[in-house]
C-alpha positions, -999 to 999 in steps of 0.1 A, spaced: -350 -228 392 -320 -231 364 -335 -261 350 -371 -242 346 -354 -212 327 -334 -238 307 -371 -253 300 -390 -218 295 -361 -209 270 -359 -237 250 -399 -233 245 -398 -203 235 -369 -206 210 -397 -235 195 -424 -210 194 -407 -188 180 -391 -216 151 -427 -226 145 -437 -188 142 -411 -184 117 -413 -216 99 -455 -204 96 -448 -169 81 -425 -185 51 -455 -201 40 -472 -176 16 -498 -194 6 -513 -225 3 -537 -250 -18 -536 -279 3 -575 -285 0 -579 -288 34 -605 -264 37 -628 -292 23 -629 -273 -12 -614 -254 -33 -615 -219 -15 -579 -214 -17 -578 -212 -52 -585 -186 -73 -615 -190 -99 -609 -220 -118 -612 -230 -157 -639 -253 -164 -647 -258 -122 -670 -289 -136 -641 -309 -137 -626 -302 -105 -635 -318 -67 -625 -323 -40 -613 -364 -29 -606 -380 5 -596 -409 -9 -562 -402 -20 -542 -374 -13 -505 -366 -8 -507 -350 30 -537 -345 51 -569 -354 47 -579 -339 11 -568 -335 -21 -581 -314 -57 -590 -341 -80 -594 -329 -122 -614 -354 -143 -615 -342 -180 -637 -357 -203 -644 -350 -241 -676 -337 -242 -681 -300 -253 -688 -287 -220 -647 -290 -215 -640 -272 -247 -624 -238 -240 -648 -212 -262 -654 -239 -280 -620 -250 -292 -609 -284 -298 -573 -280 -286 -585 -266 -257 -601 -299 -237 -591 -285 -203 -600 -280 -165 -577 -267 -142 -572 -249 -109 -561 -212 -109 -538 -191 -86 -524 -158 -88 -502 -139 -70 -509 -104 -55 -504 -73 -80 -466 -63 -83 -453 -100 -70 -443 -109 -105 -423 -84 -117 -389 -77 -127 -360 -93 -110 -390 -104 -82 -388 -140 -76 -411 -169 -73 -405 -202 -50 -438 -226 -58 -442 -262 -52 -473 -289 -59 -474 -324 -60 -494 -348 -84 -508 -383 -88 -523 -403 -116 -543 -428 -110 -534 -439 -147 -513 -436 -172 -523 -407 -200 -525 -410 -232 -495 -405 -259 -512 -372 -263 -494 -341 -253 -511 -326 -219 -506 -297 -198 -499 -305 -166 -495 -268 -156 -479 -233 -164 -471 -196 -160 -494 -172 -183 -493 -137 -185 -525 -116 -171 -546 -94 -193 -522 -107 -226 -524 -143 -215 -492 -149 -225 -482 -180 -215 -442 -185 -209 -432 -215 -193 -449 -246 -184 -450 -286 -176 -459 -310 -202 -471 -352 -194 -472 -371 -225 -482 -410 -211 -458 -413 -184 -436 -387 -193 -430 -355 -177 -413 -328 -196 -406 -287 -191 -400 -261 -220 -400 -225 -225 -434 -217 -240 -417 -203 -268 -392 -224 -279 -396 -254 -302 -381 -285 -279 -381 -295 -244 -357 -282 -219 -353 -317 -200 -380 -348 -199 -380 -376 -177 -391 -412 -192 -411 -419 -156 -415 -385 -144 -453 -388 -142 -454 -426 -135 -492 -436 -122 -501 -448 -91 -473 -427 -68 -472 -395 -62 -447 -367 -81 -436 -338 -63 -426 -305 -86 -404 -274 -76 -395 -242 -90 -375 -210 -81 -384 -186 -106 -371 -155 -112 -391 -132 -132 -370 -109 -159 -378 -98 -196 -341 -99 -203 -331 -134 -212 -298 -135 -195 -318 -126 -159 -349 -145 -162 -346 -178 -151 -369 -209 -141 -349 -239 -116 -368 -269 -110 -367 -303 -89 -385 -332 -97 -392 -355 -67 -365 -339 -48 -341 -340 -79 -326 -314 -98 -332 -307 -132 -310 -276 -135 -315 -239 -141 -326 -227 -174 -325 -188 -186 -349 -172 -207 -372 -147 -209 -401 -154 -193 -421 -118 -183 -436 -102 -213 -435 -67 -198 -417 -53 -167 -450 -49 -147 -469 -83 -158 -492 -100 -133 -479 -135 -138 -509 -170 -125 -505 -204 -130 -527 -229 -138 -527 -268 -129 -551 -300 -141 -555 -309 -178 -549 -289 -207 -553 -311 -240 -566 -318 -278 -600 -327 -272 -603 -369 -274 -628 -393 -261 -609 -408 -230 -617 -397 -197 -584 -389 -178 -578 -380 -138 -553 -358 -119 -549 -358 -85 -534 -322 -73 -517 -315 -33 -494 -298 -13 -495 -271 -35 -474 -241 -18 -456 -207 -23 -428 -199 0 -402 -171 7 -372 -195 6 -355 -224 -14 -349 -243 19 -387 -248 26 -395 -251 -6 -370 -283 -9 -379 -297 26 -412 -296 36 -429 -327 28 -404 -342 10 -408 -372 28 -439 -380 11 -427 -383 -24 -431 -416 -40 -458 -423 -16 -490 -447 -32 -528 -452 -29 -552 -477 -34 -569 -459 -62 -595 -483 -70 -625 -464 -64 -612 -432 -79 
C-alpha cells in the first residue's frame, strides 16, 4: 500500500512538472503543423515552405528561398529583396518595462554572400520602426541597435553552413535607454547584455520578422528556420533543445 502512494505521488508530481513545463511555452513556430499556420501573415509568403528534409527538431522545418526577381522586391525597392516569416505578440505584451524571452534556430545550407542580410529583427507596429535586429554577412553573424552606426558584437562563424545555429534573447522593452535592454546567446553562449532604447513609444506593439532581408542580387540564397519559441522564463529559454545545437544534415537535395 506505501509503495503504491509512493508510486501515485511521484506520478503526479510528473504531471504536474509536465503541466508546468507546457504552460511556459507561449507560443510556438515549430512548423509541425505541416505549414506555416503558426505564424502570422508573412512578407513575400512565395519564398517560404515548408521542408521535411532538414530540420532542427521534429519532423518539419520553414524553409526561405530568395531569389532576385522582382516578385521579391518589397514595393518595388531594390534594397528590399526579402521573404520572411512574421510573428507578433498580443496587444499590450510589448510595452514598457514588459519583457520578451524568444528563441529560434537557423541553418544554411550555404554560405551567403559578402552582402549584408537580415537574418531577423524587432520593428515597431503601425510606425515600423525597426529597433534591433540580427545581421549574416557570408558566414558571419552579427547584432546592432537599429540605430546605431556599428555592431554590438559579431561572431566570424556564427552563421557557419551546414549545422545548425541556435539564437536567444531576453528583452526588455523600455523607451528610456538606461532600462531597455536586449541579452542574447548564440549557440548556448553569451554574448552579453546591451542597453538602449529599443520601444519607440510607451504603448508600441512590437513583431519580429525572420528569412532574408537584402539588396536585391542575382543569387538564389536558402534559410532554413526551427524551434522558434517564446517563453515566460530564461531557464526554458536556455534549456530546451539545447542539445541540438551544432546538429547537421545532408542537404543535398535542398
Amino acid at each position: 500500500m506505501k509503495k503504491s502512494f509512493t508510486f501515485m505521488c511521484s506520478a503526479i508530481a510528473l504531471l504536474s512538472l509536465s503541466h508546468l513545463s507546457s504552460a511556459s511555452i507561449l507560443w510556438q513556430g515549430d512548423f509541425e503543423t505541416g505549414d506555416i499556420s503558426q505564424w502570422n501573415t508573412p512578407i513575400n509568403p512565395a519564398g517560404l515552405s515548408v521542408t521535411s528534409e532538414c530540420v532542427f527538431d521534429g519532423k518539419h522545418a520553414g524553409k526561405v528561398r530568395l531569389t532576385g526577381d522582382d516578385s521579391f522586391l518589397w514595393k518595388g525597392k531594390k534594397f528590399l529583396n526579402r521573404s520572411e516569416f512574421h510573428h507578433r505578440r498580443a496587444a499590450g505584451d510589448t510595452g514598457e518595462g514588459k519583457e520578451t524571452f524568444f528563441a529560434f534556430s537557423f541553418y544554411l545550407p550555404k554560405k551567403f554572400t559578402e552582402h549584408k542580410h537580415e537574418l531577423g529583427y524587432w520593428e515597431s507596429d503601425k510606425s515600423w520602426q525597426q529597433m534591433l535586429r540580427f545581421n549574416i554577412t557570408g558566414s558571419e553573424l552579427s547584432f546592432q541597435e537599429t540605430a546605431a552606426k556599428d555592431v554590438a558584437w559579431k561572431l566570424p562563424e556564427g552563421a557557419a553552413p551546414g549545422q545548425w545555429h541556435r539564437v536567444a534573447m531576453h528583452i526588455r522593452w523600455s523607451t528610456d535607454p538606461k532600462l531597455g535592454s536586449a541579452e542574447v546567446w548564440v549557440n548556448g553562449k553569451h554574448m552579453g547584455k546591451n542597453y538602449f532604447k529599443n520601444l519607440p513609444t510607451r504603448d508600441a506593439l512590437m513583431f519580429t520578422q525572420i528569412g532574408i532581408l537584402r539588396t536585391q542580387e542575382e543569387t538564389v540564397e536558402e534559410i532554413l528556420i526551427d524551434g522558434a519559441m517564446e517563453t515566460d522564463n530564461l531557464t526554458e529559454l536556455l534549456e530546451r533543445d539545447k542539445h541540438l545545437v551544432g546538429k547537421t544534415c545532408n542537404t543535398h537535395s535542398l
